[in-house]
Backbone as CSV, one residue per row, in Angstrom:
resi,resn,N_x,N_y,N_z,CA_x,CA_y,CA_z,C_x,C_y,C_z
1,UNK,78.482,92.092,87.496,77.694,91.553,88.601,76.581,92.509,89.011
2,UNK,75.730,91.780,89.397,74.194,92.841,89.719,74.607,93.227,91.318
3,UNK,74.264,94.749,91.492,74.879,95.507,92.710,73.491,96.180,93.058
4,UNK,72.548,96.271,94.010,71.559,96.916,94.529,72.032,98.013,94.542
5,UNK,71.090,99.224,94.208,70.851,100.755,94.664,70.942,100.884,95.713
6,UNK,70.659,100.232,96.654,70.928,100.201,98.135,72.964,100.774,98.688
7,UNK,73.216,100.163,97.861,74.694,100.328,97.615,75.246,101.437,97.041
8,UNK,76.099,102.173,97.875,76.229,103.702,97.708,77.814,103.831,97.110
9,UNK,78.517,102.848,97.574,79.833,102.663,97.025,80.067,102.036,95.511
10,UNK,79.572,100.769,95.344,80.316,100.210,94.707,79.647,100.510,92.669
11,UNK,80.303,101.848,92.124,79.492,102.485,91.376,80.483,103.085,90.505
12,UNK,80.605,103.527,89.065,81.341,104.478,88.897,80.502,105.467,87.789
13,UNK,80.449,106.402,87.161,80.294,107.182,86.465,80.634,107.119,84.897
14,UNK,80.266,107.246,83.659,80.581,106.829,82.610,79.427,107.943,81.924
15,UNK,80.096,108.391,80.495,79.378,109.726,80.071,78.918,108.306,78.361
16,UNK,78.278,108.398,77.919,77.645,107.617,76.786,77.352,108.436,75.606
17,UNK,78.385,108.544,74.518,77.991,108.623,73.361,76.639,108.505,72.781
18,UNK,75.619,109.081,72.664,74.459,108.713,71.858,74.591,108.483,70.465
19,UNK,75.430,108.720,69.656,76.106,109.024,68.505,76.468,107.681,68.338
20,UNK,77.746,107.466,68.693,78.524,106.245,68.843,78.150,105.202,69.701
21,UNK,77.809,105.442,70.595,77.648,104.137,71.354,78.742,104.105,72.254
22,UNK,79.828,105.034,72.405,81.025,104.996,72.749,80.773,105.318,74.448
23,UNK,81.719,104.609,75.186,81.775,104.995,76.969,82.773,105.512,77.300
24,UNK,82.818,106.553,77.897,84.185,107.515,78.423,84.359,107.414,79.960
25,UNK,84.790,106.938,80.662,84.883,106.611,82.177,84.922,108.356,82.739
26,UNK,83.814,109.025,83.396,83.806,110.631,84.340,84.758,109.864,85.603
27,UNK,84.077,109.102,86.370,85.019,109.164,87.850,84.871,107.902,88.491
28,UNK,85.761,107.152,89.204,85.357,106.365,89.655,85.086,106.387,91.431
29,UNK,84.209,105.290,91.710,83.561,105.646,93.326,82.491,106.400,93.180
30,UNK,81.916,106.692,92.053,80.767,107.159,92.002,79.475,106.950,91.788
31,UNK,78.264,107.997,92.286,76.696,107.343,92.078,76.284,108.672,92.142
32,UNK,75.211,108.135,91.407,73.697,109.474,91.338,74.235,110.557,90.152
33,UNK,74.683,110.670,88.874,75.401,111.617,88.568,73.909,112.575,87.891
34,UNK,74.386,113.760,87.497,73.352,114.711,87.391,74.193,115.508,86.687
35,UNK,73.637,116.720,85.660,74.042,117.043,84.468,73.950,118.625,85.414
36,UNK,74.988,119.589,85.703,75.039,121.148,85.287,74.020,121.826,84.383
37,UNK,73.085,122.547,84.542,72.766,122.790,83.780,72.629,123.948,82.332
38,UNK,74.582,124.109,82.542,75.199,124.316,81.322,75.974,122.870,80.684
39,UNK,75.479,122.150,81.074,76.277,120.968,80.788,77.666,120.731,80.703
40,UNK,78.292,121.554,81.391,79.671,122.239,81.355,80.283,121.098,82.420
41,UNK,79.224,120.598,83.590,79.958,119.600,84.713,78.590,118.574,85.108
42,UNK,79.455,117.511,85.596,78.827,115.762,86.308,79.046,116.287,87.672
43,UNK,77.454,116.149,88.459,77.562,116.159,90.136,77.473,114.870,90.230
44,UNK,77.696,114.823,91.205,77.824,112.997,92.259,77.953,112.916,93.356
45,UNK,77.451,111.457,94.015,77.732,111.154,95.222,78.680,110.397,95.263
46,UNK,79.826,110.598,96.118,80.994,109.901,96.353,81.267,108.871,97.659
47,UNK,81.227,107.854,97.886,81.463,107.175,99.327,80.151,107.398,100.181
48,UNK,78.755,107.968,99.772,77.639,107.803,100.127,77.887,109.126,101.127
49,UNK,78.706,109.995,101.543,78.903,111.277,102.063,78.773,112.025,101.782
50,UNK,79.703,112.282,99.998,80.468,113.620,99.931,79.881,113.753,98.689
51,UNK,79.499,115.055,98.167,78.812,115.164,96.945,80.306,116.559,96.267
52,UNK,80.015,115.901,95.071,81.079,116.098,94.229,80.849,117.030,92.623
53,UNK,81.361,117.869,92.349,81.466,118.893,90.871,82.655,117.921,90.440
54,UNK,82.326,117.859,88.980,83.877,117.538,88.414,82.994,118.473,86.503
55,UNK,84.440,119.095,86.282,84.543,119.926,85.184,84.593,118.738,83.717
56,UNK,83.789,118.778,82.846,83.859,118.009,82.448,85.575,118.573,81.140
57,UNK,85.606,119.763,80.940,86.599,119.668,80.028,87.810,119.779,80.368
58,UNK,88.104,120.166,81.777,89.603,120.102,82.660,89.450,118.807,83.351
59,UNK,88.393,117.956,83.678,88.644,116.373,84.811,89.003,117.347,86.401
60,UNK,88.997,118.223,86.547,88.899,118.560,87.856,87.783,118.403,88.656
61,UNK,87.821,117.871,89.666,87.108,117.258,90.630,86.752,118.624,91.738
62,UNK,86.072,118.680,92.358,85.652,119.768,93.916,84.486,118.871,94.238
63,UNK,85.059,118.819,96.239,84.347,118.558,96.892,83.115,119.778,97.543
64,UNK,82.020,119.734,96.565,81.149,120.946,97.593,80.800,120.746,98.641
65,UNK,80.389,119.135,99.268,79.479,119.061,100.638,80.412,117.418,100.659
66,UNK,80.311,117.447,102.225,80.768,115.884,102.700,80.591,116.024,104.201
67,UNK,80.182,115.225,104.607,79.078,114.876,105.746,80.529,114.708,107.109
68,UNK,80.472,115.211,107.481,81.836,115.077,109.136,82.819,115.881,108.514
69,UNK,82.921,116.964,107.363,84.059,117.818,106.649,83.211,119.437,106.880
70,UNK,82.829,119.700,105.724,82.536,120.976,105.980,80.599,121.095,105.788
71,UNK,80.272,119.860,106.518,78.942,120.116,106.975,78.531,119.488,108.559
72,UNK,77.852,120.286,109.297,77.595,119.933,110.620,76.723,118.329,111.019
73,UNK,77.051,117.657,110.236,76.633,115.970,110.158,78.020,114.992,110.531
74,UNK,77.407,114.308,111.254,78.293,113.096,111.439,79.127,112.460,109.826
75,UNK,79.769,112.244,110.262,80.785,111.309,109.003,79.561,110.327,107.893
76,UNK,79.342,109.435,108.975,77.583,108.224,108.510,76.613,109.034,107.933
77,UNK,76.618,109.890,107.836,75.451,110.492,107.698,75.585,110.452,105.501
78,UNK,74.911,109.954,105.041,74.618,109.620,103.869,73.796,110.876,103.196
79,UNK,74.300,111.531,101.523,73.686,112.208,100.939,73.438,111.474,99.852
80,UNK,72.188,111.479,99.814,71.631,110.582,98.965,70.598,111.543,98.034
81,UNK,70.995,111.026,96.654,70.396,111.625,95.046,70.609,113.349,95.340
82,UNK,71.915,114.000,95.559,72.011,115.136,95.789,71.315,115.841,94.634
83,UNK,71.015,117.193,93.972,70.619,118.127,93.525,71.181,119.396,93.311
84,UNK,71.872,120.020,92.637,72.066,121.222,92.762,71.670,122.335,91.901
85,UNK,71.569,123.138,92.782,70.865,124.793,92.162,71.896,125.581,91.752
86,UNK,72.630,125.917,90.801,73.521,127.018,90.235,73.101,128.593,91.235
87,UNK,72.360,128.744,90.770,71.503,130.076,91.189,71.287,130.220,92.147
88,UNK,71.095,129.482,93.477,70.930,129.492,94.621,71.843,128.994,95.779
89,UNK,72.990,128.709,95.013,73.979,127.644,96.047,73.742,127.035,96.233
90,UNK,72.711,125.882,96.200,72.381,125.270,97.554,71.678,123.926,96.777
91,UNK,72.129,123.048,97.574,71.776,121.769,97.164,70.846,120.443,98.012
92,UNK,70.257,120.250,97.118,68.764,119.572,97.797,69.050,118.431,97.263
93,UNK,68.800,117.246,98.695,69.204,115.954,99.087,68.511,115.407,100.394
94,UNK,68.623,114.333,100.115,67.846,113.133,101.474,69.003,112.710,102.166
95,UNK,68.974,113.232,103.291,70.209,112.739,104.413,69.518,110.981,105.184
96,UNK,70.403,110.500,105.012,70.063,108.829,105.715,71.126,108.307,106.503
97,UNK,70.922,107.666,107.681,72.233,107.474,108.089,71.516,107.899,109.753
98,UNK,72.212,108.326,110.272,72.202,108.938,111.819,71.502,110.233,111.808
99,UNK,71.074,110.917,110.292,70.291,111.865,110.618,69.039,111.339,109.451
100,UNK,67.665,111.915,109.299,66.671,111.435,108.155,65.875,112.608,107.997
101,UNK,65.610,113.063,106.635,65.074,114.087,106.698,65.285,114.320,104.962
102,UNK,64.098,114.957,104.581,64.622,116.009,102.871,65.049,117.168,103.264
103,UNK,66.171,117.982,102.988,66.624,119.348,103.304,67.563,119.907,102.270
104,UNK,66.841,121.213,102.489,68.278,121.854,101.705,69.545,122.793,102.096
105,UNK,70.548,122.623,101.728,71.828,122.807,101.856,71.629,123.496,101.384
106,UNK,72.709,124.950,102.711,73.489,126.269,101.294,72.174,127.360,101.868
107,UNK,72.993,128.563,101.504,74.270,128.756,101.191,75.486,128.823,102.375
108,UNK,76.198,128.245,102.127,76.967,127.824,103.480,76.833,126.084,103.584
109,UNK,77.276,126.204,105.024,76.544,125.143,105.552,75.558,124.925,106.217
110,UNK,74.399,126.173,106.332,72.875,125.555,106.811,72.429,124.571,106.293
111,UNK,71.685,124.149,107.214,70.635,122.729,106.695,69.195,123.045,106.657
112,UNK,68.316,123.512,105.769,67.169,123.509,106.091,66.351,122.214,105.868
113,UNK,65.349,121.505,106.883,64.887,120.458,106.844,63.311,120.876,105.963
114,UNK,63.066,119.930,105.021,62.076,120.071,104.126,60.567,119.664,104.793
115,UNK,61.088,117.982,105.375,60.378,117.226,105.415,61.032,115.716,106.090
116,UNK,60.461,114.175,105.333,60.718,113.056,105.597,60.956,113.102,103.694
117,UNK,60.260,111.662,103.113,60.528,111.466,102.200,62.003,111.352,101.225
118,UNK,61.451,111.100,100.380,63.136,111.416,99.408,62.971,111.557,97.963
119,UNK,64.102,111.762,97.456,64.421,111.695,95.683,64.072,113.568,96.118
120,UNK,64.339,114.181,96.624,64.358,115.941,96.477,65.180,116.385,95.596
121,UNK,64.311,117.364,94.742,65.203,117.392,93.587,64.824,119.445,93.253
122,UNK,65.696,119.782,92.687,65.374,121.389,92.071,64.520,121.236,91.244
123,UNK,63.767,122.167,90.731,63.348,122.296,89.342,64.267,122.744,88.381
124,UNK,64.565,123.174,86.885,64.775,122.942,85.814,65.620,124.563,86.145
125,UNK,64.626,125.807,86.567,64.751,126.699,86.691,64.997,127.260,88.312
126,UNK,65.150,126.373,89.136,65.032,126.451,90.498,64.112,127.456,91.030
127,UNK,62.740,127.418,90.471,61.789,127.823,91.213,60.832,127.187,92.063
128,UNK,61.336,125.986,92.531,60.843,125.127,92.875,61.333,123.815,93.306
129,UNK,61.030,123.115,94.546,61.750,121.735,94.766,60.274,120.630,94.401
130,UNK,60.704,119.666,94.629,59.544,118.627,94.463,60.425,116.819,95.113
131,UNK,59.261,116.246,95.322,60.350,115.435,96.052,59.092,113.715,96.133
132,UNK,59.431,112.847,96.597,58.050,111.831,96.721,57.857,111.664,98.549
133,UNK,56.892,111.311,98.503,56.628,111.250,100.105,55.263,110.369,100.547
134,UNK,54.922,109.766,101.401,53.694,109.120,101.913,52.449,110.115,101.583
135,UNK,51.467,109.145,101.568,50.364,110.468,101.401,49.305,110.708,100.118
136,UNK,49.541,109.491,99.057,48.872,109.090,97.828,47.992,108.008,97.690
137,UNK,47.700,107.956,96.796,46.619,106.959,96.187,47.110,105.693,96.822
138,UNK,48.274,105.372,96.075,48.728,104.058,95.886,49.730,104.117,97.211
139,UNK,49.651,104.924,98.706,50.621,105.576,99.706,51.788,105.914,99.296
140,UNK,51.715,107.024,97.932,52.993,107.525,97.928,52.293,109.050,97.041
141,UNK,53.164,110.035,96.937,52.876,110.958,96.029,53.896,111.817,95.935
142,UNK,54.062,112.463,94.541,55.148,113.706,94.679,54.423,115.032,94.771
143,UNK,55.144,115.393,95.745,55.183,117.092,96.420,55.737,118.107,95.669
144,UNK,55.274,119.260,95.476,56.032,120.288,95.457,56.202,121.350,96.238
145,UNK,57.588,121.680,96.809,57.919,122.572,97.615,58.299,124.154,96.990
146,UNK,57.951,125.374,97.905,57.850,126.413,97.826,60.043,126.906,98.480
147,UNK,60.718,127.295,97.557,62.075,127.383,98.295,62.405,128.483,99.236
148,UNK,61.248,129.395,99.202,61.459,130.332,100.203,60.843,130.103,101.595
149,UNK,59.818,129.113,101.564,58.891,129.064,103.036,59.408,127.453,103.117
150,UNK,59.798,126.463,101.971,60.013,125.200,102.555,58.629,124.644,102.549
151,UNK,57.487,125.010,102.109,55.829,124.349,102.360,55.799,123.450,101.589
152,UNK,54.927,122.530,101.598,55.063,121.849,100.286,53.344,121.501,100.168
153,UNK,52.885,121.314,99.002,51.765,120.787,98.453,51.764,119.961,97.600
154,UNK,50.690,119.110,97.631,50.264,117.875,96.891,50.386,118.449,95.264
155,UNK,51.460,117.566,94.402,51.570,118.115,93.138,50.709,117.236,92.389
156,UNK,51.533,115.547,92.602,51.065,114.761,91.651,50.509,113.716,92.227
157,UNK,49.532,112.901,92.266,49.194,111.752,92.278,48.012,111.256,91.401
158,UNK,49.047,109.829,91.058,48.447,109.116,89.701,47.488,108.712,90.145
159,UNK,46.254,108.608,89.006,44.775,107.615,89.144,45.177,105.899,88.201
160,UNK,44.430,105.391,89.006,43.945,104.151,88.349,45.724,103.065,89.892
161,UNK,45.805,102.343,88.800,46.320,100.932,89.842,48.102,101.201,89.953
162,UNK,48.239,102.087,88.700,50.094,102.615,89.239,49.891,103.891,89.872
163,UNK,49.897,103.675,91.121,50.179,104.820,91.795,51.003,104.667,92.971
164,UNK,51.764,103.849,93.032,53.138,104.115,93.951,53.829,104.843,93.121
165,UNK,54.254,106.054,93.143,55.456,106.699,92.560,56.680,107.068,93.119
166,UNK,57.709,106.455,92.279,58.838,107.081,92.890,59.682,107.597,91.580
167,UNK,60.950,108.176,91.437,62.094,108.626,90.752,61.311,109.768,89.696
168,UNK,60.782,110.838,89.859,60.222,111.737,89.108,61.678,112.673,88.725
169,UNK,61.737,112.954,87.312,62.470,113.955,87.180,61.320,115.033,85.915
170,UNK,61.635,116.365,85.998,60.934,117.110,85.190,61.743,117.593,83.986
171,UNK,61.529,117.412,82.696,62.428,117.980,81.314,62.703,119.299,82.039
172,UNK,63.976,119.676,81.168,65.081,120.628,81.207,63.769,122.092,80.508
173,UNK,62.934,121.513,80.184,61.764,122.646,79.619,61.007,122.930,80.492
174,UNK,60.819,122.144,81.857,59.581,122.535,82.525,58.281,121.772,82.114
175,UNK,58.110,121.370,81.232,56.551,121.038,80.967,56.211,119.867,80.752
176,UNK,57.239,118.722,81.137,56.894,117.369,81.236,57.883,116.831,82.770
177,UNK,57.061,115.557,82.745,57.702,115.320,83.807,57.944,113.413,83.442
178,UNK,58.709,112.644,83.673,59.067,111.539,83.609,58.936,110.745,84.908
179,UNK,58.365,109.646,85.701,58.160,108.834,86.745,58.298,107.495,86.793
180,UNK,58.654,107.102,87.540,58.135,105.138,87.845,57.290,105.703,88.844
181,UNK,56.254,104.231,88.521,55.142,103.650,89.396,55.014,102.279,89.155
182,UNK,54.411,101.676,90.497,53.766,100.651,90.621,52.780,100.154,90.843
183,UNK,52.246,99.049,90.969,50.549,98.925,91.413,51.126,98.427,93.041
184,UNK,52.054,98.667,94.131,52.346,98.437,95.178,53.841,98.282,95.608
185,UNK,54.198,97.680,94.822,55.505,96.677,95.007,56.555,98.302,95.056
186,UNK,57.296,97.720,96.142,58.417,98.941,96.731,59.912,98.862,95.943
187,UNK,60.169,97.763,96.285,61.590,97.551,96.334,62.270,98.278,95.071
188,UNK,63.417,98.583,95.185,63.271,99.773,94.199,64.384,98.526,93.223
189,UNK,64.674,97.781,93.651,65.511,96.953,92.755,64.831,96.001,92.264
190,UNK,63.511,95.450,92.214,63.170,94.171,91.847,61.394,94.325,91.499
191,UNK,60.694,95.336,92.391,59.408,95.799,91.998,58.864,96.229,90.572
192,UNK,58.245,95.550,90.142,57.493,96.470,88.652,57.105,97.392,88.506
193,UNK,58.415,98.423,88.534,57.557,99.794,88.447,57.685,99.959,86.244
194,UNK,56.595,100.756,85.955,56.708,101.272,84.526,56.980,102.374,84.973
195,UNK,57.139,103.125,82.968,57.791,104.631,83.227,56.597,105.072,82.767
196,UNK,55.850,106.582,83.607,54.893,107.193,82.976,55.979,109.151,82.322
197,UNK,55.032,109.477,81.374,54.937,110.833,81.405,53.809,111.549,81.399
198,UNK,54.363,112.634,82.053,53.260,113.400,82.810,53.522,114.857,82.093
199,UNK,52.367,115.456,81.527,52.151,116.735,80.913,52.034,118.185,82.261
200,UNK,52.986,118.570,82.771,52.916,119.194,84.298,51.661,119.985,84.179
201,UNK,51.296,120.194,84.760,50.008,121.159,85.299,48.638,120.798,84.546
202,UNK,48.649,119.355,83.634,47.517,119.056,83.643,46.677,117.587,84.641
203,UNK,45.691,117.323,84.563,44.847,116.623,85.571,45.822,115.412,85.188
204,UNK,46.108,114.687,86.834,46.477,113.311,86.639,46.564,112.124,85.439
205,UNK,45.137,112.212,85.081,44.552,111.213,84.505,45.549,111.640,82.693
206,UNK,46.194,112.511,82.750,46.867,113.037,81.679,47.873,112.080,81.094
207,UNK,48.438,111.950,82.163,49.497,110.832,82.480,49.651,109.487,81.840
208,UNK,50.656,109.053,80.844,50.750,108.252,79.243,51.714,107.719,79.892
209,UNK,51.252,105.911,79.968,52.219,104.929,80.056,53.224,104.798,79.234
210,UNK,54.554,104.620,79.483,55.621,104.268,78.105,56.171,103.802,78.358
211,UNK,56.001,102.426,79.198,56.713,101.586,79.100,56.039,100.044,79.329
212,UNK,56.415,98.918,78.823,55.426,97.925,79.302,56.694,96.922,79.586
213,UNK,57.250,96.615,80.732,58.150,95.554,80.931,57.774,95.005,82.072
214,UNK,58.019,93.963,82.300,57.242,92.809,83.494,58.337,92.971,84.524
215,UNK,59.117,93.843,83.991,60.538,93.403,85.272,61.003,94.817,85.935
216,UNK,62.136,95.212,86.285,62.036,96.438,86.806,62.668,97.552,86.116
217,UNK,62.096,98.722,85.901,62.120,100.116,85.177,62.323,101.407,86.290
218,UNK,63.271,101.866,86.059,63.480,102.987,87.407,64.471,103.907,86.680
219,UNK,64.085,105.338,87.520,65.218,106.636,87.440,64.976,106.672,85.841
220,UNK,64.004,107.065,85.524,64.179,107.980,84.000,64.559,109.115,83.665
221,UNK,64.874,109.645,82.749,65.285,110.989,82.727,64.431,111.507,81.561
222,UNK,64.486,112.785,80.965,64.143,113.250,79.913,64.824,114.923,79.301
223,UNK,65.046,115.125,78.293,65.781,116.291,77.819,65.032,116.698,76.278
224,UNK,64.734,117.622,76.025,64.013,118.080,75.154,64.894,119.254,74.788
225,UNK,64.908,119.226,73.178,65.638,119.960,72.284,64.655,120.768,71.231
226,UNK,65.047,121.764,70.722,63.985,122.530,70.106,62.674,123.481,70.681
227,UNK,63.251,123.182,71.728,62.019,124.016,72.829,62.126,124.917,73.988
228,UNK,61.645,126.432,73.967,61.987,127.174,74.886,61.472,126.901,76.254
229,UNK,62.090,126.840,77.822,62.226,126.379,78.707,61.070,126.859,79.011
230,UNK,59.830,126.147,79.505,58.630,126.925,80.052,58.183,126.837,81.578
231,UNK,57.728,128.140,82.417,57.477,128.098,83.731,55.928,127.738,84.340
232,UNK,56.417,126.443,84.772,54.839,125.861,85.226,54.313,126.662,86.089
């Protein structure tokens, strides 16, 4: 059955053979999963609260953050597309719910508030956050934030008629970046967004459509093999 993104519960986790084709069930009650980047563990959001480590070769589960437990947020309070930094503790997420804000978590339980916006995410190497927010061509653009001052500056915004952007993630190398856009349309479940890639640190206009579907395209990822990790 078709379940909106809007929907924080009803989700589970599944790791995919590229090889085989084969599906291995990670956890169930789960959303947003995100790769360690020893690939050693699956993060997640659990019950739209509690963001979750699970080991991928023991199945052990740890709760790092959950909203009315061991962070100063109401219970409601929603972590949404969490992030985490190995290297820094601390994990960058869009709180929704009774509180709104991009911030980052950690070490501890501080909250530092980023901004508004959402999809806040680390960089590759955590020298860097980046996140989408009002403020573009098409009224949207992705930011990049500074993790020691929290500043953020205008990173990306597309030219020509897709320039709503949302779901940016950057290769595990640093030097590309993967997006949806639209020529307006929001809804993140039903809007025509395509997938662009983006060559980081060159001019907008750089930016190579790859995808052409009339219907909806969202949350791409990208991973690059054969290539040493480079600092934009």
């Amino acid at each position: 059955p078709w379940v909106s993104q809007r929907n924080y519960y009803a989700w589970d986790v599944y790791m995919l053979d590229l090889a085989t084709g084969g599906e291995h069930l990670i956890a169930r009650d789960a959303n947003t999963p995100t790769w360690s980047a020893d690939g050693k563990r699956v993060f997640f959001q659990r019950n739209g609260n509690t963001f979750v480590s699970h080991d991928l070769a023991t199945g052990r589960e740890e709760v790092v953050y959950a909203s009315g437990n061991n962070l100063p947020l109401a219970s409601s309070v929603i972590l949404e597309t969490p992030s985490w930094s190995a290297s820094r503790r601390q994990m960058a997420v869009t709180l929704r719910g009774t509180r709104r804000m991009t911030a980052v978590v950690g070490p501890g339980s501080a909250i530092h508030q980023v901004d508004g916006g959402c999809q806040l995410a680390w960089a590759p190497d955590s020298s860097y956050l980046y996140f989408v927010d009002h403020g573009g061509r098409g009224r949207n653009a992705i930011f990049r934030v500074d993790p020691e001052t929290l500043s953020r500056t205008l990173w990306f915004d597309a030219e020509g008629e897709y320039s709503h952007e949302y779901f940016p993630k950057v290769a595990n190398t640093g030097d590309f970046m993967v997006y949806g856009a639209s020529t307006g349309g929001h809804e993140h479940d039903r809007a025509d967004y395509e997938i662009f890639l983006w060559p980081v640190g060159r001019p907008a206009a750089a930016a190579v459509r790859i995808s052409y579907f009339t219907g909806n395209d969202c949350w791409p990822d990208i991973f690059l093999t054969g290539a040493r990790p480079r600092r934009p």
